[in-house]
C-alpha positions as CSV (number, residue, x, y, z in Angstrom):
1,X,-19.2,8.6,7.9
2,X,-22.3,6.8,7.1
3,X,-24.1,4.4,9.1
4,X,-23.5,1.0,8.5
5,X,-25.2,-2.5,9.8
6,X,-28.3,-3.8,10.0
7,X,-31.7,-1.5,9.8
8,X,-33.8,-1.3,12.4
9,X,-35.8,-4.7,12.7
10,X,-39.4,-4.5,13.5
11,X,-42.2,-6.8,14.3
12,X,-44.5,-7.4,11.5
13,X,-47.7,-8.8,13.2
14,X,-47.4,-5.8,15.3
15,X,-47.1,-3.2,12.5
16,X,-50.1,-4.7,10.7
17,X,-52.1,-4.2,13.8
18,X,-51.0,-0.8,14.5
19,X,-51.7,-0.3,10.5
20,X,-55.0,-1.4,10.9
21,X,-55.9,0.7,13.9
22,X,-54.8,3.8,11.9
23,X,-57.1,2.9,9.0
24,X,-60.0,1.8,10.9
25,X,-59.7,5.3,13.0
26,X,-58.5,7.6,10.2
27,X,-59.6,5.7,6.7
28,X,-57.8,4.6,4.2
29,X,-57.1,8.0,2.0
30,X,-56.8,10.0,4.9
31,X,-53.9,8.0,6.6
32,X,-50.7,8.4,5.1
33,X,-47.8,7.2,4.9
34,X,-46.1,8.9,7.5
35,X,-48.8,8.0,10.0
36,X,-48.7,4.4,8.8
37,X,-44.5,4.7,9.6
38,X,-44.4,6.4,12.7
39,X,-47.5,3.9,14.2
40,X,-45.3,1.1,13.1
41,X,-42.3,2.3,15.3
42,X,-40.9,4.7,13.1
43,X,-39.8,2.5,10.3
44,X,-37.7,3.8,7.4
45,X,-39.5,4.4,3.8
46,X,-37.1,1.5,3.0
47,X,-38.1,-0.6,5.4
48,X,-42.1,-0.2,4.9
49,X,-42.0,-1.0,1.1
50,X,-39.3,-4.3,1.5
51,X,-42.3,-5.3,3.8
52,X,-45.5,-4.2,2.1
53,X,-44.8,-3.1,-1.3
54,X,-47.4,-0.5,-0.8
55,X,-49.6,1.4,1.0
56,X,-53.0,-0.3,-0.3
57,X,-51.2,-4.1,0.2
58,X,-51.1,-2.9,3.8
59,X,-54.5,-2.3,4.0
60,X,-55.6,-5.3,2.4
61,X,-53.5,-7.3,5.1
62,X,-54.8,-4.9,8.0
63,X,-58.7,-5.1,6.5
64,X,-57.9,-9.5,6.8
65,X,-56.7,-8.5,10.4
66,X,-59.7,-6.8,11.2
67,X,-61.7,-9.6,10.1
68,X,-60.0,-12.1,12.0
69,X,-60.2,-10.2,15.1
70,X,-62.3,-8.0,16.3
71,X,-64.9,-8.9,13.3
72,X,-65.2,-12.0,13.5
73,X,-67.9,-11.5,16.2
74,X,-69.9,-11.4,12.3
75,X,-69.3,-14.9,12.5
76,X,-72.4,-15.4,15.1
77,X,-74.7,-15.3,12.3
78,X,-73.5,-18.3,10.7
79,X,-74.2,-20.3,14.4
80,X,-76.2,-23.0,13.2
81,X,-76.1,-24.9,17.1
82,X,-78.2,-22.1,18.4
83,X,-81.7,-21.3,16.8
84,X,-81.4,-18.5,14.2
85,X,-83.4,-15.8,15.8
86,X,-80.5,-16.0,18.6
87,X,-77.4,-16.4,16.0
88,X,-79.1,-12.9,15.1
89,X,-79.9,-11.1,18.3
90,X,-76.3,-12.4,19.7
91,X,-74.7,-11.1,16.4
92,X,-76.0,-8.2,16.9
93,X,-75.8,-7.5,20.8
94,X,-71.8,-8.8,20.3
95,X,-71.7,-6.6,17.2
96,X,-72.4,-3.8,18.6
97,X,-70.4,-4.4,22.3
98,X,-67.0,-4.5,20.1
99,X,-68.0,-1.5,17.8
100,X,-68.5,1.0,21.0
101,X,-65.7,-0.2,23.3
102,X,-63.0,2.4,24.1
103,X,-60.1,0.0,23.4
104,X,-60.0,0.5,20.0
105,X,-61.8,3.2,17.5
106,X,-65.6,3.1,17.7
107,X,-67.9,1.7,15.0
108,X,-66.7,-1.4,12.2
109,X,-63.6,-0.8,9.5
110,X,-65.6,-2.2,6.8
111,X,-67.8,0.6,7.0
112,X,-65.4,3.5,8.1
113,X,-62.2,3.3,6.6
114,X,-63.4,3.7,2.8
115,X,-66.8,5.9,3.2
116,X,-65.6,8.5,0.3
117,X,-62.7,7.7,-1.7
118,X,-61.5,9.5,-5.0
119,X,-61.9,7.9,-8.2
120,X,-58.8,6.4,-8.3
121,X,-59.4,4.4,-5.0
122,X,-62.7,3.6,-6.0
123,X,-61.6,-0.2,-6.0
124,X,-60.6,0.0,-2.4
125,X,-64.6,1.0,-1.5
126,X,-65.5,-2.0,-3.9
127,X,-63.1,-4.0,-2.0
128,X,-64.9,-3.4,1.5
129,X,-68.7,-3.5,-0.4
130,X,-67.3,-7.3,-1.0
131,X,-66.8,-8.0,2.2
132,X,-69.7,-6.8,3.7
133,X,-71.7,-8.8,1.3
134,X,-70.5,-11.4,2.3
135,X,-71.7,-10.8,5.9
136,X,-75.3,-10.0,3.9
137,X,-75.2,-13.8,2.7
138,X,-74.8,-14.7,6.4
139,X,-77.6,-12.4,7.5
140,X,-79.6,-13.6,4.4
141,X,-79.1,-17.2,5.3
142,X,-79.8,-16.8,9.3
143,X,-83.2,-15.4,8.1
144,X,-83.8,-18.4,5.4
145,X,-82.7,-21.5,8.3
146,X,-84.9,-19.6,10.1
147,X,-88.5,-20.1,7.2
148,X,-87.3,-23.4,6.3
149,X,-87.3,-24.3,10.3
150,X,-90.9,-22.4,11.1
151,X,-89.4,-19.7,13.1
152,X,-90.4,-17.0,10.5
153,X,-93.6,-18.0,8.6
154,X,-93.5,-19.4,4.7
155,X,-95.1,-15.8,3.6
156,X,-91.5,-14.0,4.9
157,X,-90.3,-11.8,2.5
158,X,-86.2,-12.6,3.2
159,X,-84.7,-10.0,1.0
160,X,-86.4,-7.2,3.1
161,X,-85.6,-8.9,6.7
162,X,-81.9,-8.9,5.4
163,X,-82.0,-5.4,4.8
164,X,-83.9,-4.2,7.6
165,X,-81.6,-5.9,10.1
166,X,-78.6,-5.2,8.2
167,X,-79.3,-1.6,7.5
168,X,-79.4,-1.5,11.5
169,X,-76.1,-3.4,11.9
170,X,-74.5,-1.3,9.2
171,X,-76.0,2.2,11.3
172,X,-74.2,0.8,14.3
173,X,-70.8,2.4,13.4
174,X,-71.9,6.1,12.9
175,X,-73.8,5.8,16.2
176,X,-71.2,4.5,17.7
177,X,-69.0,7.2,16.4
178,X,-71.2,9.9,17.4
179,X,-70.9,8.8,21.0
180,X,-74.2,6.8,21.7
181,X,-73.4,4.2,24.6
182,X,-73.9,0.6,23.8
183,X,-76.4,0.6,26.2
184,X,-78.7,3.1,23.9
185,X,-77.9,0.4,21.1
186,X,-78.5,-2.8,23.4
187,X,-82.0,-1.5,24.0
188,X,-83.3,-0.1,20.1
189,X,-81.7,-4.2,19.4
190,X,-84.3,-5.4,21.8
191,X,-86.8,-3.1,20.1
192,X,-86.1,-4.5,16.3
193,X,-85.9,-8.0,17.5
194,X,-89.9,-7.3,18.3
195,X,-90.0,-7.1,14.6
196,X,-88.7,-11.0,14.5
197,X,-91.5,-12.1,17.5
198,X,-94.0,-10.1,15.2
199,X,-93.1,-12.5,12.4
200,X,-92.6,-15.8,14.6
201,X,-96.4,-14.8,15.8
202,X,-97.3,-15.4,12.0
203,X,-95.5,-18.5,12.0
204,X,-98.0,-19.9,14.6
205,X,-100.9,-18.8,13.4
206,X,-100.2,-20.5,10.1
207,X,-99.1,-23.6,12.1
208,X,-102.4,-23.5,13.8
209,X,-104.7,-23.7,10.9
């Protein structure tokens, strides 16, 4: 006789976050479906689609988790009650305390889960690009509070500070992946953030003259 009744009921907030652990480890092409079910608590095929619809709306709703959560130490950058040369360093020291703690996989899901993807996916890696442009704008407007304020000289060249300080955030994740201790990371942070002082030296000279 067939079973009869209600399926198994599951909690949703903790599927999404078991989801999202399994893509940010994993990726997104490379975790499938059973993965995704058994981390969940075994769900039914039934039971993921009647909650998801899909495998990529799950990601989209684990990729907001992320966000939310353990990426939202991103959010420092946009700290306009603390000068901007500490919204960066903090950002960065905070970034890269969450990306190599053991509680969770090493390094940032906006730059892991979608590295390579097939053709078809390819909207999936345009997806994440998105998202960390958006934390480029931060970084881009951290560095211009800082010119219009006099912390970084008139003669800065912004579009080149974004990249070289997000080009180290962004490296973050495969060292943190390859097992470099945040200690290693907290000290080459104090090394770029020389680069800043180098700058904020220019800044008063120029205010000197």
């Amino acid at each position: 006789m067939p079973r009869t009744g209600r399926p198994r009921a599951f909690n949703r907030d903790e599927a999404v976050a078991a989801a999202m652990l399994l893509f940010w480890e994993y990726g997104y092409e490379s975790t499938s479906l059973a993965q995704l079910r058994a981390g969940m608590g075994n769900i039914s095929a039934a039971s993921f689609y009647a909650a998801f619809e899909s495998k990529e709306a799950l990601f989209r709703e684990a990729v907001d988790r992320y966000i939310s959560t353990y990426g939202h130490v991103s959010e420092i950058f946009r700290d306009t009650s603390i000068s901007a040369k500490e919204a960066m360093e903090l950002g960065l020291r905070q970034s890269a305390q969450m990306q190599t703690e053991n509680s969770h996989p090493l390094g940032c899901l906006l730059v892991l889960s979608a590295v390579n993807c097939s053709p078809e996916q390819k909207h999936i890696m345009e997806m994440l690009a998105k998202e960390r442009e958006r934390v480029r704008g931060w970084l881009n407007d951290c560095i211009a509070r800082a010119v219009a304020n006099g912390e970084l000289p008139v003669s800065t060249d912004i579009s080149m500070v974004v990249i070289l300080f997000e080009t180290f955030l962004r490296g973050i994740s495969t060292q943190a992946r390859d097992g470099v201790p945040y200690e290693v990371i907290d000290a080459a942070i104090t090394e770029l953030m020389s680069v800043w002082d180098a700058l904020a030296a220019k800044a008063g000279k120029q205010g000197s003259v």
